[in-house]
C-alpha positions in Angstrom: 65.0 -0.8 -105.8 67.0 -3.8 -106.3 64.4 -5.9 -107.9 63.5 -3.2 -110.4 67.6 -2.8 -111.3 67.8 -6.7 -111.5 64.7 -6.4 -113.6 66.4 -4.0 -116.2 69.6 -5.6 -116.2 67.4 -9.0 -117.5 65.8 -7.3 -119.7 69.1 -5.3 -121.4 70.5 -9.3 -121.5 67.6 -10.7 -123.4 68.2 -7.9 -125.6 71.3 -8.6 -125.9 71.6 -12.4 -126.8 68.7 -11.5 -129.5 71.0 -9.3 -131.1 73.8 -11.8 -130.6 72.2 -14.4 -132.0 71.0 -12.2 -135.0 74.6 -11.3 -135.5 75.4 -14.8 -135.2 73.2 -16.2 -138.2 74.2 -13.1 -140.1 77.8 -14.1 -140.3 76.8 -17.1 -141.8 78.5 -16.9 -145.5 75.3 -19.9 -146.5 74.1 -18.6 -149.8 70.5 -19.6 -148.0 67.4 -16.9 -147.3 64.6 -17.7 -145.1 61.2 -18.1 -147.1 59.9 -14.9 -148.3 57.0 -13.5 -146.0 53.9 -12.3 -146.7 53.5 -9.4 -144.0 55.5 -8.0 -141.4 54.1 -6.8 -137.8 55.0 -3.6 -136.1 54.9 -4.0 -132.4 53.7 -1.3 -130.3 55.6 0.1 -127.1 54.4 2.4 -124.3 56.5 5.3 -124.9 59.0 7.4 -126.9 62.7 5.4 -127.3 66.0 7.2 -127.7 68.2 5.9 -131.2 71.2 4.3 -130.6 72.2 1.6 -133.0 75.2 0.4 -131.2 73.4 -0.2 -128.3 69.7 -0.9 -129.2 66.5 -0.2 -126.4 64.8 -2.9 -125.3 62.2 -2.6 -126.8 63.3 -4.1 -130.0 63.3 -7.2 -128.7 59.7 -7.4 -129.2 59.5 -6.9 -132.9 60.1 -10.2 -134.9 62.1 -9.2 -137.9 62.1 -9.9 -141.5 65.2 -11.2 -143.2 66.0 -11.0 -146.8 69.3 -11.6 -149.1 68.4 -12.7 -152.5 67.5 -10.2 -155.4 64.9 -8.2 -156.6 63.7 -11.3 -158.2 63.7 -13.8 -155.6 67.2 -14.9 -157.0 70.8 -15.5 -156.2 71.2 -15.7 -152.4 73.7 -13.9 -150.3 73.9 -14.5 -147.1 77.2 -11.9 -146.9 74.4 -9.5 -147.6 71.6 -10.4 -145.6 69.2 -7.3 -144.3 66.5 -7.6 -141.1 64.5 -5.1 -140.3 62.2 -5.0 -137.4 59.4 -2.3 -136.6 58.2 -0.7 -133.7 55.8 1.8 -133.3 54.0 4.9 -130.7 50.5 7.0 -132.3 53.5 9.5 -132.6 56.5 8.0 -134.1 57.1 4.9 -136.6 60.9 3.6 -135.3 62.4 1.3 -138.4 65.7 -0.7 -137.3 67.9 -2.3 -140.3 70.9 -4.6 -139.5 72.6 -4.9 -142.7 75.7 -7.9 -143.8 77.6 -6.2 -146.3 81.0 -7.6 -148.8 81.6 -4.1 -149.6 80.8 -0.2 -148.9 80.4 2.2 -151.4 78.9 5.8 -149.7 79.3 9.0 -150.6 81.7 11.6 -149.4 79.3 14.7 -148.3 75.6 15.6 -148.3 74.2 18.4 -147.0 74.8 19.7 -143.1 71.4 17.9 -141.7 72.7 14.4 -143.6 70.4 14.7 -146.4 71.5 13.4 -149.6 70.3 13.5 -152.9 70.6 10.9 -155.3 71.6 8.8 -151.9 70.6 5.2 -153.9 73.3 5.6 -156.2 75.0 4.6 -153.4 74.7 1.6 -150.9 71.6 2.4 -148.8 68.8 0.5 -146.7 65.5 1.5 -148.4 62.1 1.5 -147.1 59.1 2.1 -148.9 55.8 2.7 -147.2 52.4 3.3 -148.4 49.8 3.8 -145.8 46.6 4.1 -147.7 46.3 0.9 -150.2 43.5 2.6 -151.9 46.0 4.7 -153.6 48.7 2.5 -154.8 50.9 4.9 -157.2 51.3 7.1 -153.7 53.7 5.6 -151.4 56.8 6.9 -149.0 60.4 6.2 -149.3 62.7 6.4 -146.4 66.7 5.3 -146.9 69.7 5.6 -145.0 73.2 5.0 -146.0 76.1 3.1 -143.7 77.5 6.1 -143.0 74.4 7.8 -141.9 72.9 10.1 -144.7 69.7 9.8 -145.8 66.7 10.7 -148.0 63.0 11.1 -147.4 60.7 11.4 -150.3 57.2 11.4 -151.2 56.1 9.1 -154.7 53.2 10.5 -157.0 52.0 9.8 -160.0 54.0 11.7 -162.8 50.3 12.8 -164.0 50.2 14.5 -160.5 53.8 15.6 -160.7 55.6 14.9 -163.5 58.9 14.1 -161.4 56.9 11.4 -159.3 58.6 12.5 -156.0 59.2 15.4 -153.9 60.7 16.2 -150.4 58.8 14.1 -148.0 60.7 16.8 -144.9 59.2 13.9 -142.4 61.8 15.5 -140.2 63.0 12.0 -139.3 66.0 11.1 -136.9 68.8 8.0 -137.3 71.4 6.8 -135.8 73.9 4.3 -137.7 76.5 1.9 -136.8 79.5 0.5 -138.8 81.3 -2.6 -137.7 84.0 -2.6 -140.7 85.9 -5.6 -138.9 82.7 -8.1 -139.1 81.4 -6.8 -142.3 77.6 -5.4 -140.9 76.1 -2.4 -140.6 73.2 -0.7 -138.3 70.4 2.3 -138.5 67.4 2.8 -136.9 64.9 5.8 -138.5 62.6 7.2 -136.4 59.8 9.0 -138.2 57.4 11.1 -137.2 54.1 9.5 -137.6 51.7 12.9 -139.0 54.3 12.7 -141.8 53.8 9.5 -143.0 49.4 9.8 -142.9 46.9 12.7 -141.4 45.0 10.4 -139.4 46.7 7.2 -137.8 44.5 4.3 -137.8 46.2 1.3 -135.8 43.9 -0.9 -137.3 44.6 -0.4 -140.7 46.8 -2.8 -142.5 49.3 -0.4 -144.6 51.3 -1.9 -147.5 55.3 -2.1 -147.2 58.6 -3.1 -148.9 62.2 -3.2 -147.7 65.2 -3.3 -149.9 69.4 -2.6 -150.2 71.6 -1.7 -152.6 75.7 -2.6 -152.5 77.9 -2.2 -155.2 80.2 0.5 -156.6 78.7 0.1 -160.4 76.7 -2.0 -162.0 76.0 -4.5 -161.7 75.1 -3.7 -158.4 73.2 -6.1 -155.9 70.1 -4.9 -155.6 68.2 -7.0 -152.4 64.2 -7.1 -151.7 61.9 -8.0 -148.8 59.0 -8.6 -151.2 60.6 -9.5 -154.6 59.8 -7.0 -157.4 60.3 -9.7 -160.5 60.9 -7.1 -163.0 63.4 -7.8 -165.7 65.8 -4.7 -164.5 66.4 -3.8 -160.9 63.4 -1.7 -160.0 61.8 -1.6 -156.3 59.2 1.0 -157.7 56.3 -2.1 -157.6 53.5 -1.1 -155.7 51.8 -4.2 -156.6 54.9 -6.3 -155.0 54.4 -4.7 -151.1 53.7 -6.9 -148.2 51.4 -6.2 -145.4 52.4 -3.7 -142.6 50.2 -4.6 -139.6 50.3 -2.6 -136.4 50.1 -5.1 -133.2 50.0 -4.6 -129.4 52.2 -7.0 -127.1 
């Protein structure tokens, strides 16, 4: 009994000096962003984990994130602003977890009783876009979450298809957010139900993925990407631009 409670407590401290150190290099004020990556690895674990962003499972500890702070187009560094995200994953449940650097906060007031929020990127928000069948590329997901916990799940179509291009993903996903307003950072983790995201998970598939923020009260606003868009006005609506989303076993 002892051994097994020593061997949690170790494994709640690793967690917990990755985290540090994460928060650590966050803080840095360095207008400096790591090399943009090419694909991003989802890291499987052996059973269901409960959300808490204050006080993340262990299990994240196993996911190498991505980090990101410059602009859609690869540009103007902010390391005040600096996003990781790190993936986990069951055959039942994708989990996303986003620790966000912010200068400012900008989020709306109210949103409907669930946390749903229309309209929630007009606001600061952690976005996620994710398109598990590359063979389509106009039909993609897009998950985001605000630092004050609201969120918005949609599906994107072509506007030949439906002329709105999106509609009501209802993933039914869960989150749980985290505002530190005294060091300036920001945490949610999403945890989405897998049948919403594709009809038939394939671990071995390779889906295609992009990760983004918004900050700013009005234009202009800073618009951040994991895979840089390059298009002359902020627009994260690049299929083209997604990295790789590959599903691993540790």
């Amino acid at each position: 009994m002892a051994r097994r409670n020593l061997s949690h407590t170790m494994r709640i401290l690793r967690v917990a000096v990755i985290f540090l150190m994460s928060a650590m290099l966050m803080s840095q004020e360095k207008n400096q962003c790591p090399p943009a990556t090419d694909a991003l690895s989802a890291v499987r674990i052996l059973h269901e984990i409960s959300l808490d962003a204050v006080h993340p499972a262990p299990e994240w500890a196993k996911a190498a994130p991505v980090t990101f702070c410059a602009d859609w187009q690869g540009k103007n560094a902010d390391g005040a602003r600096q996003t990781e995200v790190r993936v986990l994953w069951t055959p039942a449940t994708l989990y996303l977890r986003f620790d966000c650097r912010y200068r400012e906060l900008f989020v709306f007031p109210d949103s409907e009783a669930n946390g749903r929020r229309d309209q929630l990127w007009d606001r600061d928000v952690a976005e996620a876009f994710l398109q598990p069948d590359p063979s389509r590329p106009s039909y993609y997901k897009e998950l985001e979450v605000s630092p004050n916990g609201m969120w918005i799940d949609l599906d994107i179509l072509p506007r030949d298809v439906l002329p709105e291009g999106r509609r009501d993903l209802k993933s039914g996903l869960t989150r749980s957010v985290w505002l530190d307003r005294e060091r300036h950072t920001w945490a949610a983790e999403l945890a989405i139900p897998m049948k919403a995201l594709t009809a038939n998970f394939d671990p071995a598939a390779t889906w295609r993925a992009n990760f983004f923020r918004v900050e700013g009260p009005h234009e202009p606003r800073f618009y951040s990407a994991w895979r840089p868009t390059d298009t002359p006005q902020p627009n994260f609506h690049v299929p083209a631009a997604f990295g790789e989303l590959r599903f691993v076993q540790k």
